[in-house]
C-alpha positions in Angstrom: 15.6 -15.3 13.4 15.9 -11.8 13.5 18.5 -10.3 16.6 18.8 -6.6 15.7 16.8 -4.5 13.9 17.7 -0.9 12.0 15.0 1.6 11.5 15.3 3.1 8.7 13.4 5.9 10.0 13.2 8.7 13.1 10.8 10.6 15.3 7.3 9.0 16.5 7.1 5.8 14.4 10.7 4.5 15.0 10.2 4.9 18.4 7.1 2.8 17.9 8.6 -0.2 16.4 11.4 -0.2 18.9 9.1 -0.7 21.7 7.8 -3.7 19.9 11.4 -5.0 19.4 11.9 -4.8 23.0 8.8 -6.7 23.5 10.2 -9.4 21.4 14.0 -9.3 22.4 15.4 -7.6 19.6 18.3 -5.1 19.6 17.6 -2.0 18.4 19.9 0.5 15.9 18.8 4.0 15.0 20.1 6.4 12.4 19.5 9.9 13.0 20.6 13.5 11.6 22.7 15.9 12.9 19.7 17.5 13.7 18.2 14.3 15.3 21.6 13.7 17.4 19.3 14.0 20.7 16.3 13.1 19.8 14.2 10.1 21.8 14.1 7.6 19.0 18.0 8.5 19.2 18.4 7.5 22.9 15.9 4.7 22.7 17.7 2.6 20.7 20.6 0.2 21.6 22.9 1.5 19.3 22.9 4.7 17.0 25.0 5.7 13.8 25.1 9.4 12.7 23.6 10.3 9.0 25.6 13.5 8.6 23.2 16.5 7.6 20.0 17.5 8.3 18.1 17.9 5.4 15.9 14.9 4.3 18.6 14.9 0.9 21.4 14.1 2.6 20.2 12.1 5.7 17.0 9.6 5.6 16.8 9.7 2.2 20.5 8.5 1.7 19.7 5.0 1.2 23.4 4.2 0.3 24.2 5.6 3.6 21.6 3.6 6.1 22.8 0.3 4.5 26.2 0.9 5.3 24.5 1.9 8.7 22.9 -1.1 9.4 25.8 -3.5 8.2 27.8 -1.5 10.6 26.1 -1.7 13.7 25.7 -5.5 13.1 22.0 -5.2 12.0 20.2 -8.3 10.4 17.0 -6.7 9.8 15.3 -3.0 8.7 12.2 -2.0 8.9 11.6 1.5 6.7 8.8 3.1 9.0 6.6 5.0 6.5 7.7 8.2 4.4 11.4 9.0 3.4 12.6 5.5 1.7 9.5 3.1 3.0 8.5 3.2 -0.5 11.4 2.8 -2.7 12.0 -0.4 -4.4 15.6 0.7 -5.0 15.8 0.9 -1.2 14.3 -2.4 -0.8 16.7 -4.1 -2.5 19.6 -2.6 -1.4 18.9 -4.1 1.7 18.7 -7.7 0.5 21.7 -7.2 -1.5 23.1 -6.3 1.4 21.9 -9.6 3.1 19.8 -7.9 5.6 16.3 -9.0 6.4 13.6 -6.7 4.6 10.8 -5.8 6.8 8.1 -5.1 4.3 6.3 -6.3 0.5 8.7 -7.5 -1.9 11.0 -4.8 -4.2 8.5 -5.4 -6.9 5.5 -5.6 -5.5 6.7 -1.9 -4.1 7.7 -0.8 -7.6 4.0 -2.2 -8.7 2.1 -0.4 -6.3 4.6 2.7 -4.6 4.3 4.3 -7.8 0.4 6.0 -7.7 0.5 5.6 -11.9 1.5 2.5 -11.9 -0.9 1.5 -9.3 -3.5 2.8 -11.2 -2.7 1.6 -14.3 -2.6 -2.0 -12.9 -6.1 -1.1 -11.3 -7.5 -0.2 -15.0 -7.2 3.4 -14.2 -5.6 5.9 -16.2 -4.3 9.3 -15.2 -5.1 12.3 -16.9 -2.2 13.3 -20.0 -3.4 16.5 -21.0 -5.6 19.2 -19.2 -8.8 21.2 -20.5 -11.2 23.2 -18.5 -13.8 20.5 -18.8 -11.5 18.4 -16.5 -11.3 21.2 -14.2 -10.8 21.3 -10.6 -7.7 18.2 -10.9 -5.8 17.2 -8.2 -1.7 16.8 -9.1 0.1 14.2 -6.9 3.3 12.7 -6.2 3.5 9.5 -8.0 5.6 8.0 -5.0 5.2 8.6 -1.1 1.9 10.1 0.6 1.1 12.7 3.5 -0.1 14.9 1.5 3.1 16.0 0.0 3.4 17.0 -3.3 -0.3 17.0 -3.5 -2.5 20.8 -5.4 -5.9 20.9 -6.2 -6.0 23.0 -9.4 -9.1 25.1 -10.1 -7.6 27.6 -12.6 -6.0 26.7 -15.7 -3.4 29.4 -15.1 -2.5 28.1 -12.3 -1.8 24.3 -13.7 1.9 24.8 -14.2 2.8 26.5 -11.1 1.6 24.0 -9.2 3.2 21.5 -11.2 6.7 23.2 -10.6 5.5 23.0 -6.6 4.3 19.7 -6.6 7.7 18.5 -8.2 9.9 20.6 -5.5 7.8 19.2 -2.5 7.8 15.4 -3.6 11.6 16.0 -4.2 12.5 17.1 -1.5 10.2 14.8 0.7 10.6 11.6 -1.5 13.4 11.9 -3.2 11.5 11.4 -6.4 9.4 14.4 -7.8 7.1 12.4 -10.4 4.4 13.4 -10.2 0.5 13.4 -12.0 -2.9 14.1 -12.8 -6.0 13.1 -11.9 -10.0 14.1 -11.4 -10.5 16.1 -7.9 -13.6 14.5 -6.5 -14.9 17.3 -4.1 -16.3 16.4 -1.1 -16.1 12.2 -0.9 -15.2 10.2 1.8 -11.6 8.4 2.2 -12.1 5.2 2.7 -9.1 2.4 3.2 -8.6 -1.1 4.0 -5.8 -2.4 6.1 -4.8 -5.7 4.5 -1.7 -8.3 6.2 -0.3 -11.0 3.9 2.0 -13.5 4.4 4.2 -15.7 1.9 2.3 -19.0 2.0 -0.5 -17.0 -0.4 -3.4 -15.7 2.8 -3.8 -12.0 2.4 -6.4 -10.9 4.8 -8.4 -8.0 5.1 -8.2 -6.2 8.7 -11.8 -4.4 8.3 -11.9 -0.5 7.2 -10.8 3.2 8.2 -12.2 6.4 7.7 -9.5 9.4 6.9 -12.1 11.9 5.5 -10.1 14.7 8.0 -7.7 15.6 6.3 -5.9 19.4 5.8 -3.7 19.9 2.7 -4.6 16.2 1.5 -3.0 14.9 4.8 -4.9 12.7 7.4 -5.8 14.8 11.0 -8.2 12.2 12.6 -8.9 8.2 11.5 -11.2 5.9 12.9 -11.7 2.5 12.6 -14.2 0.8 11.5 -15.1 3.5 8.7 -18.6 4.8 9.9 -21.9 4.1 8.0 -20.7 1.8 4.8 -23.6 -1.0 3.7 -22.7 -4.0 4.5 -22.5 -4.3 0.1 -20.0 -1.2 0.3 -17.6 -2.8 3.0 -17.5 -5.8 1.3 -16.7 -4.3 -2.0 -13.5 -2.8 -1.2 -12.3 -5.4 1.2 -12.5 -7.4 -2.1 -11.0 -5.2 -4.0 -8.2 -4.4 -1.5 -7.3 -8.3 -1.9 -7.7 -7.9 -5.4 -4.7 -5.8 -6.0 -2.5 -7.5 -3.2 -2.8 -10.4 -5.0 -2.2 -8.5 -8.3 1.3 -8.1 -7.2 2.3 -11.1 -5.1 2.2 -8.7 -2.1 3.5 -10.2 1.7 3.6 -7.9 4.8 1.0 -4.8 5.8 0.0 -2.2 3.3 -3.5 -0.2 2.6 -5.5 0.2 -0.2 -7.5 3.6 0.0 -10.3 4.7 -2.0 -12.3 7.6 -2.5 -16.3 6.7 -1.6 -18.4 8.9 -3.0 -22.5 8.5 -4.3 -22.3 5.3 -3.0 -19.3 4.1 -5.5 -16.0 3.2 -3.8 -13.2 4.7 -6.4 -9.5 2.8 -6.3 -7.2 6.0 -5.3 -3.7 4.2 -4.5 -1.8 1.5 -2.1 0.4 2.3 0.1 3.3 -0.3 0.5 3.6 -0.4 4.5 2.5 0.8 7.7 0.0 3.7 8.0 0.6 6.5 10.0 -3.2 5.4 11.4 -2.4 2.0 11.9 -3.1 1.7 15.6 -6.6 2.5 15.6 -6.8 -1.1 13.3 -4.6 -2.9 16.3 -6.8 -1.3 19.1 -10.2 -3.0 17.3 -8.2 -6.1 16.7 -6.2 -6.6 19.3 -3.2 -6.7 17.0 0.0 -5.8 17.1 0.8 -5.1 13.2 4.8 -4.5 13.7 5.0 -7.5 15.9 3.0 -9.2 12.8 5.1 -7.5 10.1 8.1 -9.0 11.9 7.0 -12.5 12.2 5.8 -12.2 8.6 9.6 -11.1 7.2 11.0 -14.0 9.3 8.4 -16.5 7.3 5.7 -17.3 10.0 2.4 -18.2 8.1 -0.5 -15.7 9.8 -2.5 -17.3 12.4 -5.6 -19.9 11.0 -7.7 -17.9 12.2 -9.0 -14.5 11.9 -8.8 -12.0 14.6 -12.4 -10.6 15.6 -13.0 -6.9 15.6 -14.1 -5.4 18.9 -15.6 -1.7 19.0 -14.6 1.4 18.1 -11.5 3.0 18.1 -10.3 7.1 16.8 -7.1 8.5 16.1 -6.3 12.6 16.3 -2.9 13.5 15.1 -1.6 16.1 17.3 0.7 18.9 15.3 2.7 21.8 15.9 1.1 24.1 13.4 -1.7 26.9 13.6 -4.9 26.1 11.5 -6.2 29.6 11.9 -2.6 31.2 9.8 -3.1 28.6 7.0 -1.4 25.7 9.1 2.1 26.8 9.2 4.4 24.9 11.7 5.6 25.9 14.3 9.0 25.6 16.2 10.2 25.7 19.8 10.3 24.1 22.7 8.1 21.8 24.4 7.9 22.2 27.4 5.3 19.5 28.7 3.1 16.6 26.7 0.9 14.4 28.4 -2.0 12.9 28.6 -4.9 11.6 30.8 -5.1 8.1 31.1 -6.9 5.6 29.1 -6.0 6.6 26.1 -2.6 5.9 23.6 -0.2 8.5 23.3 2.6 7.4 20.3 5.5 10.1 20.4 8.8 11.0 19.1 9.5 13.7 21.5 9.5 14.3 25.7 9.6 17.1 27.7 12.0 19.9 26.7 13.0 18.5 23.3 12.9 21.3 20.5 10.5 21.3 17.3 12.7 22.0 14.5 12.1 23.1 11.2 13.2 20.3 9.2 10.8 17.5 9.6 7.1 17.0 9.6 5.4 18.9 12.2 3.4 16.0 13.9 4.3 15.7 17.8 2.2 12.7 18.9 -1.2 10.2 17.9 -3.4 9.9 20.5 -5.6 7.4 20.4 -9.1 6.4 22.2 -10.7 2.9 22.2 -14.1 1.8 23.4 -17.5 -0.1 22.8 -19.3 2.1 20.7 -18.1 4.6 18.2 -20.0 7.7 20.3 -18.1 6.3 23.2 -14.8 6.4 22.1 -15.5 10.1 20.4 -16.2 11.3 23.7 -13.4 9.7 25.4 -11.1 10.7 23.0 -12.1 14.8 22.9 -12.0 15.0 26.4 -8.8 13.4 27.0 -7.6 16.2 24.4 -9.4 18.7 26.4 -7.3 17.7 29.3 -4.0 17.0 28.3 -1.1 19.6 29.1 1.0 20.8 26.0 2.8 23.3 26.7 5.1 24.5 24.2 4.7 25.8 20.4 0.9 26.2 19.2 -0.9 23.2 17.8 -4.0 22.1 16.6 -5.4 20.8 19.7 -8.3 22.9 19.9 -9.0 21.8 16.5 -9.2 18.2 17.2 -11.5 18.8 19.8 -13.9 20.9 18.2 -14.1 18.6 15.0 -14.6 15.9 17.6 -17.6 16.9 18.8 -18.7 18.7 15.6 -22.4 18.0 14.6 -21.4 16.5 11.1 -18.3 14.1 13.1 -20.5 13.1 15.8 -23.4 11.7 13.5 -21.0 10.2 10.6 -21.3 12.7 8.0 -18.0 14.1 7.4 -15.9 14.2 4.1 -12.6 15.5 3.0 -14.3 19.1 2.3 -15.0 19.6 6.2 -12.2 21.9 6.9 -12.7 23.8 3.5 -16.6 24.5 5.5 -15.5 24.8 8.7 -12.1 25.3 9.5 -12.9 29.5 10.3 -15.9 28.5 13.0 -13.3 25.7 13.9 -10.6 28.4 14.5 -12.7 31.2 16.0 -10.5 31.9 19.5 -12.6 30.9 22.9 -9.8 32.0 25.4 -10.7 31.5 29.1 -11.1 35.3 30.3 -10.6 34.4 33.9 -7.5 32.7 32.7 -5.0 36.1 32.7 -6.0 37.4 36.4 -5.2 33.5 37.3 -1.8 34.1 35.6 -1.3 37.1 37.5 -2.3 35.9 40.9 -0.4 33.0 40.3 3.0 34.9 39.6 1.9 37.2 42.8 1.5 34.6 45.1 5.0 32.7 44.2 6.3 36.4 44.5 5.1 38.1 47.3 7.3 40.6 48.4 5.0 41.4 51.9 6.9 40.1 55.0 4.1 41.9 56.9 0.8 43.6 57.2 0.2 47.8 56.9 -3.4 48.4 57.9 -3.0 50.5 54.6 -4.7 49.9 51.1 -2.9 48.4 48.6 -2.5 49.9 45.3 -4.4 48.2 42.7 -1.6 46.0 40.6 -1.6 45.5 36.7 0.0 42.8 34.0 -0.7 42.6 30.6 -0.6 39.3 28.6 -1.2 38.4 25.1 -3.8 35.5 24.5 -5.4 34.9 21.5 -3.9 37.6 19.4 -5.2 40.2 21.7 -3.8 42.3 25.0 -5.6 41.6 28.3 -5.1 43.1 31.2 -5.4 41.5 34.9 -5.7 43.8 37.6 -5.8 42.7 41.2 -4.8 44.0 44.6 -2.7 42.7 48.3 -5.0 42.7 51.7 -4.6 41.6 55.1 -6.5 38.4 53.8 -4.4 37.9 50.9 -5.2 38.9 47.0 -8.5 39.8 45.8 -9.9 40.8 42.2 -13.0 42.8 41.7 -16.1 40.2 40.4 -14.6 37.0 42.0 -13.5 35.8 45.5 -9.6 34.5 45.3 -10.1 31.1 47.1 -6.6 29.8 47.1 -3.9 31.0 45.0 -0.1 29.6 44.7 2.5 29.5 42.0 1.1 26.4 40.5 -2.8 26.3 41.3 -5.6 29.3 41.7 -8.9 29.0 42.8 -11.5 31.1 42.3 -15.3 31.8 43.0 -16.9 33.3 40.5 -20.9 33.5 40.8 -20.9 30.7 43.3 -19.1 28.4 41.4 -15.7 26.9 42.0 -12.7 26.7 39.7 -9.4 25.5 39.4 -6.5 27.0 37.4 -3.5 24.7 36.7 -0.6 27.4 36.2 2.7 26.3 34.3 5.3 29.7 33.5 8.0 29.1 31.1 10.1 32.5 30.9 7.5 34.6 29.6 5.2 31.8 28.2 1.9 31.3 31.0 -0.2 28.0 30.1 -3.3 28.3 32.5 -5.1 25.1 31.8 -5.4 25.1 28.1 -5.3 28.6 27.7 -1.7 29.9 26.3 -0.8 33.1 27.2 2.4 36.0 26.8 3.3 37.6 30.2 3.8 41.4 28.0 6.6 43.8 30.0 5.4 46.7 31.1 6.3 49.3 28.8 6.5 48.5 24.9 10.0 47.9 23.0 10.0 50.5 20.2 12.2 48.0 17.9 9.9 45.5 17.4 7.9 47.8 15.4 7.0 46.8 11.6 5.5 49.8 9.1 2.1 49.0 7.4 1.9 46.2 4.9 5.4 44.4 6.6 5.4 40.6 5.8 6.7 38.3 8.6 8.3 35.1 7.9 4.9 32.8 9.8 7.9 30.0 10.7 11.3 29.6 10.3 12.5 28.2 7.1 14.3 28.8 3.2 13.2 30.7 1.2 12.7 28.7 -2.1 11.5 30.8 -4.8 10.7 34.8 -5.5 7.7 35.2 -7.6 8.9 35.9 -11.5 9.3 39.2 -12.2 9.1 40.5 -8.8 11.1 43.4 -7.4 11.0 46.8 -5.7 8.5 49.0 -7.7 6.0 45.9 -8.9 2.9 46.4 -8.1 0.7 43.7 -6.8 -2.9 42.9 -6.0 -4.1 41.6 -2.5 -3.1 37.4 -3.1 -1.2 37.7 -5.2 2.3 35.0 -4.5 5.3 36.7 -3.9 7.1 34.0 -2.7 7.5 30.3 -1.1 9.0 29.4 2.2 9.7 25.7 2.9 9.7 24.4 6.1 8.9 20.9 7.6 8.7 19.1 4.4 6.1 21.6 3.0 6.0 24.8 0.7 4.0 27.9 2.1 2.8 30.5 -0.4 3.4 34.3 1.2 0.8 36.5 -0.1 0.7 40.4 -0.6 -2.0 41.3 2.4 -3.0 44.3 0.2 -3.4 46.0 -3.4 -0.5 48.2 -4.1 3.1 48.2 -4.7 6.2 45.8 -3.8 8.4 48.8 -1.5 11.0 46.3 0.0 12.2 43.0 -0.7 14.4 41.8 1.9 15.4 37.9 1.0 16.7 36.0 -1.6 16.0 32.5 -2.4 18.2 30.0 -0.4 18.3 32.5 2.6 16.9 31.1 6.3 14.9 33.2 7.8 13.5 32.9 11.1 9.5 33.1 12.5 9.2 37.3 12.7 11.8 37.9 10.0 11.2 40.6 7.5 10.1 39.4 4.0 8.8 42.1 2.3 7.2 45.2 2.4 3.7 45.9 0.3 2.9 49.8 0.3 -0.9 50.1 0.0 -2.5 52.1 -3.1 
């Protein structure tokens, strides 16, 4: 029986399988980074034992390190989360050496299946050796781990090797293991997986399908479950074949098997050896709690006789700190506020005023919406997005929403090329224009500087704010009645809440100021000072670092004098896990280069100068 449990793991998803610990009694042990030292999965747990570091390298990928961890704290049990080491045989068994209790599939049925070419080959499959244009667009992937790391679509020849050499660095530095492969690129299928739960008395069981066909840089962004609009023939296919290749490796515990669906053929793509990222929109149709059932299965409970019965629909958005509309680079800060409405699931690693860094993956939260019917819990699920207060770095909430209630979403017709199509209509900016004059007469009303009334107009008074990329002004004025704005009527206005009338109709404007940061509703906003700081300045064709991050690699051959063509890479920043490509914005020549590789740089930082020709 297992007493205390180590999670192998940090942010949103050990914080997850703690709260089923507590449900079932068990002590809890963290391990976190330097980094990580106040984070919530740090505080949640019973007892916590410093990785030193904060790079992946040296902290959650020290397997050596989190043994000793667990063996210290008095641990019996460790669960590995997904990422870092939930996929590492090696791992595995240094845990049962250790004589702890290993929460997931057996070391080799993880060394069978973790490994995308071995997975394949063991599926009849064979990965692609050498490279023609025939075979052209391929996809090269990390032969262990997932999330879209270590994952290029290649659709130039010339390009093949670069992205090799980037593929390698990213799974590396994500995985600790930068094998990697190649494969056909099937544009524009549908990703299609199975959830399957096994135990060790030889029942392996199906737990119905998911749809991941969101997805931005080969990573998931919304799942659903069941998968939308298979035949009957279709669903039963891969549930077969998702048994198929448990049982091809002995396999106890949860994993997934995922396919790529496309003309009506379901095509075997890899399994991933634990818990999914998505794996609560499976529990909300089934009623299941999978970690509680991973748990019992480890301790050698046989699964229940019978089969739990799916009930309705149920979506998952993931909820990141990145901007789709600048090639979804993260971003960093604080945040302020999360919430949202109820009804729905919010799974998070992070509370109010804990800071985004730059060293791990961007996501903040899942939310998730469950109902009858598919249409339903769409519309439950965009609204509660709609609604919810995040006030802190940019994310992609507008994003969710809008591929919510797209017309291709809402009708079951999406595939992994949606964004590719519509990620610029997706990104287009629809600020609330009302929503500057309700920051200003917000921050005049919790400011009034009037102990009296002068039966002499008042001055009309300005602020500027940024919203959207673009300055706004909000002009309004002090009466004897209060404030007033030309084309609406000011029907209540405080710090926190303004009202206004605007053609007859009433509206409310929730106000939150942070330092110079306005959030009015959902609209972000920067309060802008009154006169401009001539420092912050940046001559023509100036590249800004988008995030922070290290710089990682200078484009060969490039220095002051090159000249370069608009795209053309100059160099690679990594932050979050992930490598971002910095392009020259114009044709012309390379005046300044300000870093070196192995440098930090901060978001705003100057990279490099391109003189236009």
């Amino acid at each position: 029986m297992i007493t205390s449990l180590l999670v192998a793991n940090r942010g949103e998803i050990a914080c997850r399988v703690f709260r089923t610990c507590r449900e079932l009694g068990i002590r809890t042990v963290a391990v976190h980074s330097d980094a990580d030292e106040n984070a919530l999965h740090t505080r949640m747990a019973d007892a916590s034992v410093r990785l030193p570091g904060a790079a992946p390298a040296d902290t959650y990928l020290r397997g050596d390190l989190i043994v000793k961890a667990a063996v210290a704290a008095g641990a019996d049990a460790v669960h590995p989360g997904y990422g870092f080491l939930s996929e590492n045989a090696g791992f595995a068994r240094a845990v049962r050496d250790a004589g702890l209790l290993w929460i997931g599939p057996p070391p080799a049925a993880i060394e069978a299946m973790a490994s995308k070419t071995r997975a394949k080959r063991l599926m009849g499959i064979q990965p692609l050796t050498t490279v023609t244009e025939a075979d052209l667009p391929v996809l090269v992937k990390a032969a262990a781990g997932g999330g879209g790391r270590g994952m290029r679509v290649v659709r130039r020849l010339a390009d093949l090797d670069t992205e090799l050499a980037a593929a390698r660095a990213e799974a590396t530095s994500a995985f600790g293991d930068g094998e990697v492969f190649v494969e056909p690129y099937v544009e524009n299928g549908r990703h299609v997986e199975v959830q399957i739960l096994a135990d060790a008395h030889g029942t392996v069981r199906p737990l119905g399908t998911r749809d991941c066909s969101l997805q931005r840089r080969h990573q998931k962004v919304i799942e659903e479950a069941p998968a939308p609009g298979l035949s009957p023939e279709l669903d039963d296919e891969v549930c077969a074949l998702a048994v198929r290749a448990a049982r091809a490796v002995d396999y106890v515990g949860a994993g997934t098997v995922e396919f790529l669906v496309a003309d009506g053929k379901a095509h075997f793509l890899e399994m991933n050896t634990r818990l999914q990222v998505e794996h609560p929109v499976t529990e909300a149709v089934f009623g299941l709690d999978l970690v509680a059932e991973q748990i019992r299965v480890a301790e050698g409970h046989a699964l229940a006789a019978d089969p739990p019965r799916a009930h309705g629909h149920a979506i998952e958005a993931r909820l990141y700190a990145e901007d789709p509309s600048r090639d979804w680079s993260p971003q960093t800060g604080r945040l302020h506020r999360l919430a949202v409405p109820d009804g729905v699931r919010l799974d998070t690693g992070y509370v109010d005023g804990d800071e985004i860094g730059v060293h791990y993956d961007p996501m903040l939260a899942k939310v998730v919406a469950h109902a009858p019917t598919r249409t339903e819990a769409v519309r439950k699920l965009a609204t509660a997005l709609e609604r919810a207060a995040i006030h802190g770095p940019v994310t992609n909430r507008d994003l969710l929403v809008r591929s919510l209630r797209h017309p291709e979403f809402t009708t079951a017709r999406m595939d992994t090329g949606f964004y590719d199509r519509h990620l610029p209509d997706l990104t287009e900016p629809t600020p609330d224009p009302h929503a500057p004059l309700a920051a200003a007469l917000a921050e005049a009303a919790g400011h009034s500087r009037f102990g009296g009334w002068r039966n002499v107009p008042s001055q009309p008074q300005t602020k500027r704010y940024l919203m959207a990329g673009e300055e706004h002004e909000a002009r309004y004025r002090h009466t004897r009645e209060g404030l007033e704005a030309d084309g609406v009527r000011v029907v209540h206005a405080d710090a926190r809440l303004v009202v206004l009338e605007v053609d007859g109709v009433r509206r409310r404007f929730e106000v939150a100021r942070y330092d110079d940061q306005v959030y009015v509703n959902t609209t972000a906003l920067t309060a802008l000072p009154r006169f401009p700081d001539p420092t912050t300045q940046h001559a023509p064709g100036s590249l800004l670092a988008p995030m922070p991050g290290t710089v990682v690699r200078i484009a060969e051959g490039l220095t002051t004098g090159t000249p370069v063509k608009a795209g053309d890479p100059l160099l690679w920043l990594e932050a979050m896990k992930m490598q971002h490509k910095i392009t020259a914005p114009v044709t012309g020549t390379l005046s300044d280069l300000c870093v070196v590789p192995g440098q930090q740089v901060d978001p705003g930082a100057l990279l490099a100068v391109v003189q236009e020709t």
